[in-house]
C-alpha positions in Angstrom: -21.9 71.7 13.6 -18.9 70.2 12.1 -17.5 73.6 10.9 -17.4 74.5 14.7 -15.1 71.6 15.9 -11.8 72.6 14.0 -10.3 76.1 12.8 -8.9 73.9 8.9 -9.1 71.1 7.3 -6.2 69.9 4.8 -6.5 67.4 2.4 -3.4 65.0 2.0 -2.5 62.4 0.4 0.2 59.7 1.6 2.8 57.5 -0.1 0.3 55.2 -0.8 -2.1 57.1 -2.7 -4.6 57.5 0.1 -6.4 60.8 0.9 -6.5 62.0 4.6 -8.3 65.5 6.0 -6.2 66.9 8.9 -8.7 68.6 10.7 -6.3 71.1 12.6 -7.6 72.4 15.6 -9.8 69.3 16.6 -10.8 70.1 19.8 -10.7 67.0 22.3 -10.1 65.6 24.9 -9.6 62.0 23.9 -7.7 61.8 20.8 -4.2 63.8 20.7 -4.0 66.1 17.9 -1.7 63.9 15.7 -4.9 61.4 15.5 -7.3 63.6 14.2 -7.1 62.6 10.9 -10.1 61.6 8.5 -8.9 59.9 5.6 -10.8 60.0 2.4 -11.6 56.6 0.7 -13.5 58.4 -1.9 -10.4 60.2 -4.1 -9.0 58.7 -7.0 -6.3 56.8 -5.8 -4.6 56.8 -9.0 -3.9 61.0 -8.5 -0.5 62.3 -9.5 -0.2 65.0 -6.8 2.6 63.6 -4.1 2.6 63.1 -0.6 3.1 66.6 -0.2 0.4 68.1 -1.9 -2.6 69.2 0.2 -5.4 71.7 0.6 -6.4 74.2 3.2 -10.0 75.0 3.6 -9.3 78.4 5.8 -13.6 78.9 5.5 -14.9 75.6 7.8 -18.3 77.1 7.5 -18.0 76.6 4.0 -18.6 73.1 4.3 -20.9 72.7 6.9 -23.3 72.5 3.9 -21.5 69.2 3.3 -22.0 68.0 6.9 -25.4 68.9 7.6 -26.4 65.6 8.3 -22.8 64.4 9.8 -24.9 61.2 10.8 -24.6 59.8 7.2 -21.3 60.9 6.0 -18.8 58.3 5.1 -15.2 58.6 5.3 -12.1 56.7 6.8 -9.9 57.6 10.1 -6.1 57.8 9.6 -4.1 58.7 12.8 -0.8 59.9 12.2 1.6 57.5 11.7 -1.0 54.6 11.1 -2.2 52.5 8.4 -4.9 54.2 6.9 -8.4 52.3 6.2 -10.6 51.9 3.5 -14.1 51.1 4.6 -17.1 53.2 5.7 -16.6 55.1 8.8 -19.9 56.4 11.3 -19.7 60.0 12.1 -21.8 61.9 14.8 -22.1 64.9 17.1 -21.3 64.5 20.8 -24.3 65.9 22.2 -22.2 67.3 25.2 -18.9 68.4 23.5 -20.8 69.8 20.3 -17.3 67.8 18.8 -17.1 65.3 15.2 -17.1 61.6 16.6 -15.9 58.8 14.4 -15.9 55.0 14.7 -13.3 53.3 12.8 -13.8 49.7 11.2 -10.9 47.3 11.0 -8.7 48.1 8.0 -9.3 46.5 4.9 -7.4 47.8 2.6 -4.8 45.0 1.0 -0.7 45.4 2.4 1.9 44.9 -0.3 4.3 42.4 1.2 6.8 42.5 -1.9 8.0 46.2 -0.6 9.9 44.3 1.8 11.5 41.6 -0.7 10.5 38.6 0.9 11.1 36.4 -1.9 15.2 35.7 -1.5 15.6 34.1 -4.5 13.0 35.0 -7.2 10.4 37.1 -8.2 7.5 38.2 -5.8 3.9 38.5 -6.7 1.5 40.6 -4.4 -2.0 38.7 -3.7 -5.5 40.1 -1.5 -4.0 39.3 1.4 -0.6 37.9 1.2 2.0 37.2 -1.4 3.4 34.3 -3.2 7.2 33.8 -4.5 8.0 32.6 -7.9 10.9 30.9 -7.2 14.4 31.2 -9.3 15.9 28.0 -11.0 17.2 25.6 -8.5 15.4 27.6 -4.8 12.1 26.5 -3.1 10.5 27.4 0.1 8.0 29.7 0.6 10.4 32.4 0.2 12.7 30.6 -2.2 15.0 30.9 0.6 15.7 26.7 0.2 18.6 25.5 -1.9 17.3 22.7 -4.2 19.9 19.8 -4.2 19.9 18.6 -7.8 22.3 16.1 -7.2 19.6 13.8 -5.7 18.0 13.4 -9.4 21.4 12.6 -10.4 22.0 14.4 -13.5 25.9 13.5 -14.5 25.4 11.2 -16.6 29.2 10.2 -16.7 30.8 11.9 -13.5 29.6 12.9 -10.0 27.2 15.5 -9.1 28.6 18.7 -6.5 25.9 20.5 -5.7 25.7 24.8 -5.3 23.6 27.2 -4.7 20.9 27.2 -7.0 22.6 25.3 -8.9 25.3 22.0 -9.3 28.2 21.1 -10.8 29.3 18.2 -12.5 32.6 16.7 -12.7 33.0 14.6 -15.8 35.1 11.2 -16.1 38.0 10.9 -18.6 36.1 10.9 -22.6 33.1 12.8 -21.2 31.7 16.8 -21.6 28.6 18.8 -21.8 26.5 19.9 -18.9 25.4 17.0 -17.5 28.4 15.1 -18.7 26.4 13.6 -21.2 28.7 14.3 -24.6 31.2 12.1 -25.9 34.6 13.7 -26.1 35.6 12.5 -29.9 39.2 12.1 -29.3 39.6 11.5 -32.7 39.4 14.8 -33.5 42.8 15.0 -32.0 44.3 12.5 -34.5 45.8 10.6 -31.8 46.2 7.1 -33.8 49.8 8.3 -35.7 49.5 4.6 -37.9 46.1 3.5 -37.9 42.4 4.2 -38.2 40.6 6.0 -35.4 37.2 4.8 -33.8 35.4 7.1 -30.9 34.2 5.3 -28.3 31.8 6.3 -25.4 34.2 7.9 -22.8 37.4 7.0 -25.2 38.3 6.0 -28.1 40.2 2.9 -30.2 43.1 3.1 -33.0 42.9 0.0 -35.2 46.6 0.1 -36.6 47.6 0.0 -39.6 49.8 -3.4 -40.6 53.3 -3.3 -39.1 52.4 -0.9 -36.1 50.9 -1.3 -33.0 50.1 0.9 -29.4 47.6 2.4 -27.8 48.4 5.1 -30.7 49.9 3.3 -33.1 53.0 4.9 -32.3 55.4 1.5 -32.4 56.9 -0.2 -35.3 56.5 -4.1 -35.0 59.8 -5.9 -35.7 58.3 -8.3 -38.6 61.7 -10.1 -38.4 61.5 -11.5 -35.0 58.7 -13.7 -37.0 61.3 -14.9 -39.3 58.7 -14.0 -42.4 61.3 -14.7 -44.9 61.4 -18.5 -46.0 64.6 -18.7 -48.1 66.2 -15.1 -47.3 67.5 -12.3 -44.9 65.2 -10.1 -43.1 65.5 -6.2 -43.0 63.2 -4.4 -40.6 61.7 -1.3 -41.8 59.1 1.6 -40.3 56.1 -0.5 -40.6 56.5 -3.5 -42.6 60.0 -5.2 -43.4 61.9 -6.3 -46.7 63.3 -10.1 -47.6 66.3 -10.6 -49.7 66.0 -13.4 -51.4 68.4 -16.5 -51.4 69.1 -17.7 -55.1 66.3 -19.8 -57.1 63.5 -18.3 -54.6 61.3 -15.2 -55.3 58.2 -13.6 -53.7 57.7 -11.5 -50.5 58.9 -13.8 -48.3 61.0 -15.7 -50.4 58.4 -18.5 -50.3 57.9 -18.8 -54.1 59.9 -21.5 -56.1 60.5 -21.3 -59.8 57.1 -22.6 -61.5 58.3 -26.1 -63.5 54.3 -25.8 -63.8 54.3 -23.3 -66.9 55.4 -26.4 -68.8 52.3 -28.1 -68.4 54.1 -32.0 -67.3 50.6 -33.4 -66.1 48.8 -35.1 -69.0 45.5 -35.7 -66.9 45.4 -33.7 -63.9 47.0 -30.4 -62.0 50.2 -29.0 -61.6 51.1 -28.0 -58.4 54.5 -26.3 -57.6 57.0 -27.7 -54.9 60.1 -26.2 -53.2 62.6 -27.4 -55.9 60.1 -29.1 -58.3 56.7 -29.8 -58.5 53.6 -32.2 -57.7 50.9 -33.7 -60.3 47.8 -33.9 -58.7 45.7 -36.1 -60.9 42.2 -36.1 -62.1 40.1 -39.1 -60.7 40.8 -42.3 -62.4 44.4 -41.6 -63.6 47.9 -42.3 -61.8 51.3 -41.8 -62.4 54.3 -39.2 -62.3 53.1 -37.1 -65.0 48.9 -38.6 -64.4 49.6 -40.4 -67.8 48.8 -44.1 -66.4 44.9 -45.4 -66.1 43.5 -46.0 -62.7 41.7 -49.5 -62.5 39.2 -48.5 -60.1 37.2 -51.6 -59.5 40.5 -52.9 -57.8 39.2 -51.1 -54.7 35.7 -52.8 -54.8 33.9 -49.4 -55.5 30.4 -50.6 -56.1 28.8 -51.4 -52.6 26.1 -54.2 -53.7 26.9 -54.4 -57.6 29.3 -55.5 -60.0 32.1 -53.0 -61.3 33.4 -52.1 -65.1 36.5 -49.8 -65.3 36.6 -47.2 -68.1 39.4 -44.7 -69.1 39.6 -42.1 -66.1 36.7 -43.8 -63.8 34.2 -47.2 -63.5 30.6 -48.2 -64.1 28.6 -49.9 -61.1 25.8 -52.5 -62.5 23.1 -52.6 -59.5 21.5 -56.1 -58.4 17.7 -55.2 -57.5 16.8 -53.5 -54.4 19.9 -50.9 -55.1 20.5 -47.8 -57.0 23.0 -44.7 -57.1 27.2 -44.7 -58.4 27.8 -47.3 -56.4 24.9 -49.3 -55.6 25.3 -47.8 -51.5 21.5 -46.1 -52.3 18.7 -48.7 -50.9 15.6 -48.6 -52.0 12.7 -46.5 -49.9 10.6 -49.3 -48.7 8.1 -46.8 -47.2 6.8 -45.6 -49.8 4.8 -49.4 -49.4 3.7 -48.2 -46.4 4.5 -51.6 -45.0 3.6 -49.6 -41.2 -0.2 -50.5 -40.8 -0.5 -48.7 -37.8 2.5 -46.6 -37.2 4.9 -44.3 -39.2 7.8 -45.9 -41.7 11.2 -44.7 -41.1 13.8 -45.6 -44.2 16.9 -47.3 -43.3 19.8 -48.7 -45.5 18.5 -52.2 -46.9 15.5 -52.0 -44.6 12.9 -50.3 -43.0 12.2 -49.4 -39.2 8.3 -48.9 -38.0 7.7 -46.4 -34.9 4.3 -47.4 -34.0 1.2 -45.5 -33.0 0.3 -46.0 -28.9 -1.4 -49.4 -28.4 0.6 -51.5 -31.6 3.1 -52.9 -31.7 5.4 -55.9 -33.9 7.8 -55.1 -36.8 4.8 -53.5 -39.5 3.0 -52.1 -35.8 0.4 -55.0 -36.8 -0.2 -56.2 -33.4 -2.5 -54.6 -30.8 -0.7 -54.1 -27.2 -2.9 -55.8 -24.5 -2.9 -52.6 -22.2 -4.6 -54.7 -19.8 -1.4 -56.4 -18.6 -0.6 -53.1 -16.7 -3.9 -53.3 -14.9 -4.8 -49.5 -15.5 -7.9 -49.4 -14.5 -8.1 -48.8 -10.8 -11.3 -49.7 -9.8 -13.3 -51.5 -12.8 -12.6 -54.4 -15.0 -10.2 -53.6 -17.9 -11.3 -54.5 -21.7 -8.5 -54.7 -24.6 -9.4 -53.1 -27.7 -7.3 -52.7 -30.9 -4.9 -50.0 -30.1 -5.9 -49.1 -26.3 -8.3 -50.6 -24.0 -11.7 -49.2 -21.9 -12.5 -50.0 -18.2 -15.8 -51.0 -16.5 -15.8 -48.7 -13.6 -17.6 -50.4 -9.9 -20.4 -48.3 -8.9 -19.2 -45.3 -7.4 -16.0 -44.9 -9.6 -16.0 -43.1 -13.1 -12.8 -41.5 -15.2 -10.8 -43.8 -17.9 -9.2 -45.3 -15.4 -11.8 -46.1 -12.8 -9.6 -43.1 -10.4 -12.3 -40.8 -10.2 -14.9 -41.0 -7.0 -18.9 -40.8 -7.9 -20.3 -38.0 -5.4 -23.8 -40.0 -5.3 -24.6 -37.2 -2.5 -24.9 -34.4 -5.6 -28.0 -37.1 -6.3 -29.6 -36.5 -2.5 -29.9 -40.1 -2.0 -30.4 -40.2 2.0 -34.3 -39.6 2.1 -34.7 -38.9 5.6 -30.9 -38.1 7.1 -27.8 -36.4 6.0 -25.5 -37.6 3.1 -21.8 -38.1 3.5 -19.9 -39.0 0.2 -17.1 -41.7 0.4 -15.2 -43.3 -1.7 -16.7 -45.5 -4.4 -19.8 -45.1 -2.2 -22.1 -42.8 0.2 -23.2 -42.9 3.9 -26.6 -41.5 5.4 -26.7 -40.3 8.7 -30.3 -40.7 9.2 -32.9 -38.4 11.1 -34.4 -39.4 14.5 -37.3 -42.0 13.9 -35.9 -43.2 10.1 -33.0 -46.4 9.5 -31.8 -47.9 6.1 -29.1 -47.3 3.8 -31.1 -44.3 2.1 -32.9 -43.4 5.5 -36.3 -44.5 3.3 -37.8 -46.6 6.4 -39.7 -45.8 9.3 -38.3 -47.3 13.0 -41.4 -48.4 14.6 -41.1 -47.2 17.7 -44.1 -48.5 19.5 -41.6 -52.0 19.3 -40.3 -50.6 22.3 -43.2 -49.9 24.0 -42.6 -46.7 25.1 -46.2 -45.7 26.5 -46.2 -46.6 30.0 -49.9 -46.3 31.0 -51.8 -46.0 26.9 -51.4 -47.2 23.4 -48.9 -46.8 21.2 -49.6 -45.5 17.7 -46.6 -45.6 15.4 -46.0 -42.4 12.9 -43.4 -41.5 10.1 -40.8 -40.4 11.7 -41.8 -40.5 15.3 -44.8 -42.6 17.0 -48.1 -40.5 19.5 -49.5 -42.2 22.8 -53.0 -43.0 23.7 -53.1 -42.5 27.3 -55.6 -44.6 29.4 -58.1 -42.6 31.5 -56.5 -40.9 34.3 -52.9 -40.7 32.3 -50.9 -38.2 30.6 -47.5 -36.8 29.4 -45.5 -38.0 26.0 -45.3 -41.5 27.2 -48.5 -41.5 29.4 -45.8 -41.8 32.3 -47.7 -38.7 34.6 -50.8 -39.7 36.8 -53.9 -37.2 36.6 -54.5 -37.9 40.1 -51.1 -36.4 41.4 -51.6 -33.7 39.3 -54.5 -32.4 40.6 -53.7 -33.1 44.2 -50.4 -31.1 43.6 -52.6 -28.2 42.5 -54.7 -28.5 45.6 -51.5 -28.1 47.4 -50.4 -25.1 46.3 
């Protein structure tokens, strides 16, 4: 009986929630005492009492009532200081010792692998059987032990890439911030223009400078007076711009403005325009003089292109022969709205007309047909003028507009008896044994040729059959039946 084998039992229960009994006093002679162990699959795993806790059954007998029928009790086997297993464990009586035997299965029972941190550089997640890492931002490998090199994606937009651990770096070029380089530095922010208008750029920026200053920044006063601005005066630079004083009888800016004679109104018929030290009539068409007071006789100059000319006060009349309109008779008349092109489009010119004609006219109105024949187009056929183009008359065995295109008669299986070979403007047949003529359509007569030796000859389609005399055979009636049968003899 099991009560019999050991003096106590204790129930443990290890760091990893398993419960064991100790069965102290297990008598054997296999086993050392430190493996006599049976570990309990059956406890609630989820127990609060520590490693430490345990109980001592000092009574054994007391639960031989348990083991009655050892045979069919199920429990695990821990030996001290071994994993303990969870699966169902045979347990027996040696007949000769009168001593518990167990039979442990292979362990079963899942190992934690992320008490040991395996995962370098993230989190680790325990599985039946193993364990997988989820890896931290910028590791891989199985254990997220592998530096990813982001650099090779090449994130800096605007700078180069150095890489780190878990991580990279980018160093930005001049104008450029932000993680990835990717934000435009506005300089202007900075004011750096001093005398102009600032405009960020990608990676920089731009002053546009206000007149009188120039610079990267705007930071330089132009000299104005190097460009001698002042007409009739003395030049005085100044912090962006300059000042003319003014030699007498000249005003303005730049001393570039005479005394107006103009407010006096001196032009009768045309526009005052103000000179350096006096000033210019520019006068309305058709009148002349200092002041535009004299009458221009226009028709002097011969105005009116195909007309006569009448001068009036301030301008002229043209008087248009036929054929001629507009001011001065320079307009000629459309003739295509005659349509004088009978077979080609009208094209206006001055005092005439020009006809570009449709394909196969030609002449001045596009009234004579083009003889295309001339050219000979038609490659293999007879060529046919017609008004405004031409048609050929293909040979047999041509076709297209042009006669350029080879008939395939062979698509029309012409060769009756024989094999069709196309050619140009034609066909050959290579006729079948026994047939002749262009389409392979007659019969050779072969019997012409005698070819039975020793019968008559009886000519066929295709072919020709002997009649052998008596005592003759073979195709041609060439073999003796004689010779025959005394060759059979032989043998």
């Amino acid at each position: 009986m099991l009560g019999r084998a050991f003096t106590k039992i204790w129930r443990h229960k290890d760091s990893e929630n398993h419960y064991y009994l100790d069965l102290e006093g297990f008598q054997s002679k296999g086993p050392t005492q430190e493996d006599n162990v049976a570990y309990c699959p059956g406890q609630d795993a989820s127990s609060t009492e520590d490693s430490n806790d345990s109980n001592v059954y000092e009574h054994p007998e007391e639960v031989t009532d348990d083991y009655e029928h050892p045979e069919k009790v199920s429990f695990g086997y821990k030996a001290r200081g071994r994993p303990a297993v969870e699966s169902v464990t045979t347990t027996g009586v040696n007949a000769a010792t009168s001593l518990l035997t167990t039979t442990a299965p292979p362990p079963t029972t899942d190992v934690n692998e992320c008490t040991k941190n395996p995962c370098q550089q993230g989190r680790c997640v325990n599985k039946d059987g193993g364990y997988s890492c989820v890896c931290s931002p910028g590791w891989t490998g199985q254990n997220c032990q592998q530096d990813i090199n982001e650099c090779t994606r090449k994130p800096c937009q605007h700078g180069y890439c150095v890489n780190k651990d878990g991580g990279y770096n980018c160093t930005c070029a001049p104008g450029w911030t932000g993680q990835n380089c990717q934000q435009d530095i506005n300089e202007c922010a900075k004011r750096p223009c001093q005398h102009g208008h600032c405009a960020n750029k990608d990676g920089g920026y731009k002053c546009t400078c206000s007149l009188g200053w120039n610079g990267k920044n705007c930071q330089q006063d132009i000299n104005e007076c190097t460009r001698n601005p002042c007409q009739h005066g003395r030049c005085v630079n100044k912090d962006g711009g300059y000042k003319c004083t003014c030699s007498p009888g000249w005003t303005g800016q730049n001393c570039q403005q005479d005394i107006n004679e103009c407010v006096k109104t001196p032009c009768q018929h045309g526009r005052c325009v103000n000179k350096d030290g006096g000033y210019k009539c520019t006068c309305t068409s058709g009148w002349a003089g200092q002041n535009c007071q004299q009458d221009i006789n226009e028709c002097d100059k011969k105005p009116c292109q195909h007309g006569r000319c009448v001068n009036k006060d301030g301008g002229y009349t043209c008087v248009c022969p036929p054929g001629w309109t507009g001011q001065n008779c320079q307009q000629d008349i459309n003739e295509c709205t005659r349509n004088p092109c009978k077979h080609g489009r009208c094209v206006n010119k001055d005092s005439g007309y020009k006809c570009i004609c449709s394909p196969g006219w030609t002449g001045q109105n596009c009234q004579q047909d083009i003889n295309e024949c001339t050219r000979n187009p038609c490659q293999h056929g007879r060529c046919v003028n017609k008004d405004g183009g031409y048609k050929c008359t293909c040979l047999p065995g041509w076709t297209g507009q042009n006669c350029q295109q080879d008939v395939n008669e062979c698509v029309k299986t012409p060769c009756q008896h024989g094999y069709c070979e196309n050619k140009d403007g034609g066909y050959k047949c290579t006729c079948s044994p026994g047939w002749t003529g262009q389409n392979c359509q007659q019969d050779i007569n072969e019997c012409d040729k005698s070819p039975c030796q020793h019968g008559r000859c009886v000519n066929k389609d295709g072919g020709y059959t002997c009649a052998c005399s008596p005592g003759w055979t073979g195709q041609n009636c060439q073999q003796s039946k004689y010779l025959l049968s005394t060759f059979h003899v032989f043998l």
